[in-house]
C-alpha positions as CSV (number, residue, x, y, z in Angstrom):
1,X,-38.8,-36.4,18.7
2,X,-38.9,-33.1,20.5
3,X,-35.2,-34.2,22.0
4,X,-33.7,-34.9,18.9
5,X,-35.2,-31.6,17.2
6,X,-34.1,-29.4,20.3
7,X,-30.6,-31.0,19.7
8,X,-30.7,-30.4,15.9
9,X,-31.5,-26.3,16.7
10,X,-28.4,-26.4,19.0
11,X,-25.8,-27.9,17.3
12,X,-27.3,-25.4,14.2
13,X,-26.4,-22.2,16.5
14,X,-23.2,-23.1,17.8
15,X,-20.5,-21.0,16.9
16,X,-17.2,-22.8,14.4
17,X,-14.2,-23.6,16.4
18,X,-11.9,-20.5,16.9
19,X,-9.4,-20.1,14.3
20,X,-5.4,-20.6,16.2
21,X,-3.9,-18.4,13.2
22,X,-7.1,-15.3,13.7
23,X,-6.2,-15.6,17.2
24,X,-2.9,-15.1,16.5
25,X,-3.1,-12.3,13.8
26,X,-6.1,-10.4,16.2
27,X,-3.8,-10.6,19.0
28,X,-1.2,-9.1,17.2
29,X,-3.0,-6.2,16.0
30,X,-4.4,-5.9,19.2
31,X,-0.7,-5.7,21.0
32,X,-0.3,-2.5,18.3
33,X,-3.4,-1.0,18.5
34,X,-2.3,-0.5,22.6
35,X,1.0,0.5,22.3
36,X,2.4,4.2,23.0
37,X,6.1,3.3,21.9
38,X,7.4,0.9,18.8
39,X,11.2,-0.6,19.0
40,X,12.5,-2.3,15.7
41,X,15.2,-3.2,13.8
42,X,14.6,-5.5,10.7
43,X,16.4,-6.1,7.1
44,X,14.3,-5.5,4.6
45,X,15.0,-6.9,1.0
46,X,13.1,-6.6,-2.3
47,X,12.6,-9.3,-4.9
48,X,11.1,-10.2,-8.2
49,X,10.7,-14.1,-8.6
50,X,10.0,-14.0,-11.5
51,X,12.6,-10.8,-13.5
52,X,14.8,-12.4,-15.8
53,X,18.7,-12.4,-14.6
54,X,19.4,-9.4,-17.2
55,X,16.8,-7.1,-15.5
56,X,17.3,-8.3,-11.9
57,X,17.7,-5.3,-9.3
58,X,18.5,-6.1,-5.6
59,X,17.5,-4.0,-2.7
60,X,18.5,-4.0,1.0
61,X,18.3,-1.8,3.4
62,X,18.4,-1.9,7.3
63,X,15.9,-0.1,9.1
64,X,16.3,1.0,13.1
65,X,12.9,2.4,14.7
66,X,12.0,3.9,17.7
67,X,9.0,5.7,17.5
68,X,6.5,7.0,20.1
69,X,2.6,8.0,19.8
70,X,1.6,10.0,18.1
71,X,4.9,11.8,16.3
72,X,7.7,11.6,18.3
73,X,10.9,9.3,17.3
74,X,13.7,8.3,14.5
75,X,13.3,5.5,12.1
76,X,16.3,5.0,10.1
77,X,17.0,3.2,6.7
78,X,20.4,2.7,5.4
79,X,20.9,0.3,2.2
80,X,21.3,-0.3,-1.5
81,X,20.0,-0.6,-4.5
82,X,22.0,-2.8,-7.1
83,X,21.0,-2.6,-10.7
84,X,21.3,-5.6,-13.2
85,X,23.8,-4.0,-14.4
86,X,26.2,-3.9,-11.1
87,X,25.4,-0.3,-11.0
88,X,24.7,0.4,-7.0
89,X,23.3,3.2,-5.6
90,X,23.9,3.6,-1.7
91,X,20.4,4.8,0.0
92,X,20.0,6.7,3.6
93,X,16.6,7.8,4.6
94,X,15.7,9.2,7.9
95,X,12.1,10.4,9.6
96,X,12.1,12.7,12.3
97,X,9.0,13.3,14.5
98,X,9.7,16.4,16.6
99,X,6.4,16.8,18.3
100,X,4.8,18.9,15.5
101,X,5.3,16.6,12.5
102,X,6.9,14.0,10.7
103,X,10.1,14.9,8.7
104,X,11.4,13.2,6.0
105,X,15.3,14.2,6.3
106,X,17.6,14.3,2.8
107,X,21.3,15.2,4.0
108,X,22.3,14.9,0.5
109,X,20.2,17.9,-0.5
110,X,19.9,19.5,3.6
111,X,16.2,19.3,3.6
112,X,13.8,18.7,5.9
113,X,10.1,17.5,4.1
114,X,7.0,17.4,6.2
115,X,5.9,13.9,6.1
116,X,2.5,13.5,8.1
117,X,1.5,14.6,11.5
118,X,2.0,11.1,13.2
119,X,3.4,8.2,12.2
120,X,0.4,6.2,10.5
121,X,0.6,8.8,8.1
122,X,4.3,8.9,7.1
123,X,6.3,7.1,4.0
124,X,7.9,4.8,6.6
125,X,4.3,2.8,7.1
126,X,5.0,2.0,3.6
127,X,8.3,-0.6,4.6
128,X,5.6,-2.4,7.2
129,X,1.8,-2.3,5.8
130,X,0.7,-5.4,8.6
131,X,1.8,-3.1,11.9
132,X,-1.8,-1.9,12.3
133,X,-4.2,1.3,11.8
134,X,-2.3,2.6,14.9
135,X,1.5,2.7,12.8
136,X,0.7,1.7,9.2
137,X,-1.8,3.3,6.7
138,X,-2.5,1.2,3.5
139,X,-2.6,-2.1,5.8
140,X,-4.3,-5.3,4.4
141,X,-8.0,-5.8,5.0
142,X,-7.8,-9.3,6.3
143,X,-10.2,-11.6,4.9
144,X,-8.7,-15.2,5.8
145,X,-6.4,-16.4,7.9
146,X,-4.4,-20.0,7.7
147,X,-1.5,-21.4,9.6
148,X,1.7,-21.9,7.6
149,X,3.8,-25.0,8.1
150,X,6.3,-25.5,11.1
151,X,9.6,-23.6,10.2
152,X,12.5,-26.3,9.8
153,X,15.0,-23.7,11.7
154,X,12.5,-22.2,14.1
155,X,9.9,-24.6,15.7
156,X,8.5,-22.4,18.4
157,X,7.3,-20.1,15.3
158,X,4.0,-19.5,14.4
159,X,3.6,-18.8,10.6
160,X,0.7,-16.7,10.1
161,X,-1.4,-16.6,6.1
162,X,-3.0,-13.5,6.0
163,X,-5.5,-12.9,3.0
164,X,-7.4,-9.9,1.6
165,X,-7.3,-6.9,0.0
166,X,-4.6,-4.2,0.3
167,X,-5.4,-0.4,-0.1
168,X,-5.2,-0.7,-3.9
169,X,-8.4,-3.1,-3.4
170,X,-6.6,-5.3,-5.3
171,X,-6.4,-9.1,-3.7
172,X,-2.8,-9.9,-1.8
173,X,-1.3,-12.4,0.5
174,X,0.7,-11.2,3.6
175,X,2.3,-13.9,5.3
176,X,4.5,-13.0,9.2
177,X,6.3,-15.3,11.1
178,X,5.7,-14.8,15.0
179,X,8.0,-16.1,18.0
180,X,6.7,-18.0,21.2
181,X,6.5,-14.8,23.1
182,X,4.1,-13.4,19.9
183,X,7.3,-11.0,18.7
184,X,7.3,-10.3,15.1
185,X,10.4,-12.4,13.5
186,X,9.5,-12.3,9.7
187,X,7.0,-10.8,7.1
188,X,7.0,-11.3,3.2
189,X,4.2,-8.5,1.7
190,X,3.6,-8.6,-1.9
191,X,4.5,-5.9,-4.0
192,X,3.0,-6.7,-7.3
193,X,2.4,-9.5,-9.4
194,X,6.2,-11.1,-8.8
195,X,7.7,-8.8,-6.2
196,X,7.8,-9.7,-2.7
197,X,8.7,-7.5,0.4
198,X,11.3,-9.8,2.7
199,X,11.8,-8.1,6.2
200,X,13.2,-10.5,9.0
201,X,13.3,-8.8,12.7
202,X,15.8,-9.1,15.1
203,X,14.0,-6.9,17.5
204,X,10.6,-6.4,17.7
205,X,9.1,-4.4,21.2
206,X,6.3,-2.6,21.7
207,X,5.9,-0.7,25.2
208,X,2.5,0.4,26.6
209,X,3.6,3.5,28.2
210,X,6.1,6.1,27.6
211,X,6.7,9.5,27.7
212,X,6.8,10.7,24.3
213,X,9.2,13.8,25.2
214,X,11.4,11.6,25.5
215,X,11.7,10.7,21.8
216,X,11.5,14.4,20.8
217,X,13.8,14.7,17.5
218,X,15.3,18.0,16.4
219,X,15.9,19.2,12.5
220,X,19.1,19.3,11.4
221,X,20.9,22.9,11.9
222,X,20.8,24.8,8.4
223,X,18.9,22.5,6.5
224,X,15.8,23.7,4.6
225,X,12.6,23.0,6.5
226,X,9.7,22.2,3.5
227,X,6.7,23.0,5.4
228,X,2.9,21.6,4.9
229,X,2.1,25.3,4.3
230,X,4.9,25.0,1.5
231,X,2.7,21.6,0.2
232,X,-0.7,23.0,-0.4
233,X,-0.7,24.5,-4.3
234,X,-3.1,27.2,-5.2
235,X,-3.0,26.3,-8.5
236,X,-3.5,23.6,-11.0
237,X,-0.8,22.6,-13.6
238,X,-0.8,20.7,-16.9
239,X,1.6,18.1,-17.7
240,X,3.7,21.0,-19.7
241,X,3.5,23.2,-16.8
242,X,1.4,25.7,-18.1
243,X,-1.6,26.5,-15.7
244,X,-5.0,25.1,-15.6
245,X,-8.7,26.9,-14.7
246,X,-9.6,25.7,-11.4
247,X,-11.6,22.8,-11.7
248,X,-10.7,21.9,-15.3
249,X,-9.8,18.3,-16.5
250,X,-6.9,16.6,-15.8
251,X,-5.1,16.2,-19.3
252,X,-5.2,12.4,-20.5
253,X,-2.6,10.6,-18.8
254,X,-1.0,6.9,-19.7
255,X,0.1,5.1,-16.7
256,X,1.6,1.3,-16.2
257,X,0.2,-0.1,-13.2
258,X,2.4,-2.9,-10.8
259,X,0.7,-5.4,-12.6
260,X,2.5,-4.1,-15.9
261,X,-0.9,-3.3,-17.6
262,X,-1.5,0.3,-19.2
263,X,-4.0,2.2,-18.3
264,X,-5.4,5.9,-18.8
265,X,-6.3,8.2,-16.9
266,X,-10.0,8.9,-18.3
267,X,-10.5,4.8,-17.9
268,X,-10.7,5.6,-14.3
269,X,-13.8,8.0,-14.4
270,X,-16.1,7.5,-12.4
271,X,-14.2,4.9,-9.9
272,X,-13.1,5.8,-6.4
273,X,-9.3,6.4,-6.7
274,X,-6.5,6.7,-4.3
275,X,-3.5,8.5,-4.9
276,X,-0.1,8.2,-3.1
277,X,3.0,9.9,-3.8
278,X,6.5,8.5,-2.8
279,X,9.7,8.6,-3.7
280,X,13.0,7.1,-2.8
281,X,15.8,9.2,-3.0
């Protein structure tokens, strides 16, 4: 009796069988968290399953990165944006870490915009949410994790299911595609309730140590440099641009959120909220 009850206890304490798609993801991370440098080209292409032909938009862009820890490095993105209408507009974005910030670079307009002070911090995290805390702000909070099904064009892929909560706290479903050697091939990120994120990778390196002068970037001769010092407002303004006390309330605001729900402003009150400004140009 004492036996089977000492057999019971340790069959009740022993831990579940690992998870092969956890591993995977936690491997992953770990391989980001630990590198100094990033190398990566990928295609990215935004989708709406579910926009109706007459309001379909189609956007592609190609996006070449080499960045070092913590601010050093050039990720370009050159693409377009198709309306339903056949209206295209051709799209070139470039950030510029020169050692003492982040630069978001508009050549149409010759300016330079500070973007952050490394590269976890910058717009171009936004393209790739699942590269970790170490290159990506707003990541997923992983929750689950599931194997996908064998890819009928690439069997020595590992499909990764990654569920959780994104930095909206709203529920999402990441799901990347890694190769035998563990090199990121393909990642779909949700971007709403329909939209989807499609970037597929035809390089993917990370490097463990570099020197970071090495990937020093310079502004562009005669552009205008927008500072952080040029950032931080003084002063409050109302919707019609006429100035606010300090520490008055924010005029009543109607937004639409990415689920296509209204909202207002005063419906947030007392609710932890996170605001991010970007823009594509």
């Amino acid at each position: 009796m004492l036996t089977a009850l000492l057999i019971v206890a340790a069959s009740c304490t022993q831990e579940p069988p690992p998870n092969p798609a956890r591993q995977a993801w936690d491997a992953l991370q770990q391989r980001l968290s630990e590198a100094q440098a990033l190398h990566l080209e990928a295609v990215v292409v935004i989708n709406d399953s579910e926009a109706p032909a007459e309001e379909a938009t189609d956007f592609r862009m190609t996006v070449v990165m080499a960045l070092a820890q913590p601010g050093t490095g050039k990720a370009h993105l050159a693409g377009s944006m198709t309306g339903p209408e056949g209206d295209k507009e051709e799209l070139v974005m470039d950030f510029l870490g020169t050692g003492e910030g982040i630069y978001y670079v508009d050549h149409e307009e010759k300016l330079a915009m500070h973007d952050g002070e490394a590269w976890n911090g910058s717009q171009i995290s936004f393209f790739f949410p699942f590269l970790g805390d170490a290159w990506s702000f707003g990541g997923l909070t992983a929750e689950g994790w599931e194997l996908l099904p064998a890819d009928a064009e690439h069997a020595d892929w590992r499909g990764i299911r990654v569920s959780g909560t994104d930095f909206l706290m709203e529920a999402a479903i990441l799901d990347v595609w890694l190769d035998e050697r563990g090199d990121l091939r393909r990642a779909s990120v949700p971007m709403g309730s329909s939209s989807r994120m499609e970037s597929e990778f035809s390089r993917f390196e990370t490097l463990a140590q570099v020197d970071p002068e090495n990937y020093l970037q310079t502004l562009p001769a005669g552009y205008e440099v927008v500072g952080p010092e040029d950032e931080e407002q003084s002063e409050e303004f109302s919707l019609d641009g006429s100035l606010l006390p300090a520490g008055a309330d924010a005029p009543e605001v109607t937004l639409v959120g990415m689920d296509d729900v209204a909202f207002t402003l005063s419906s947030l009150r007392g609710k932890t909220v996170l605001l991010n400004f970007w823009f594509f140009h």
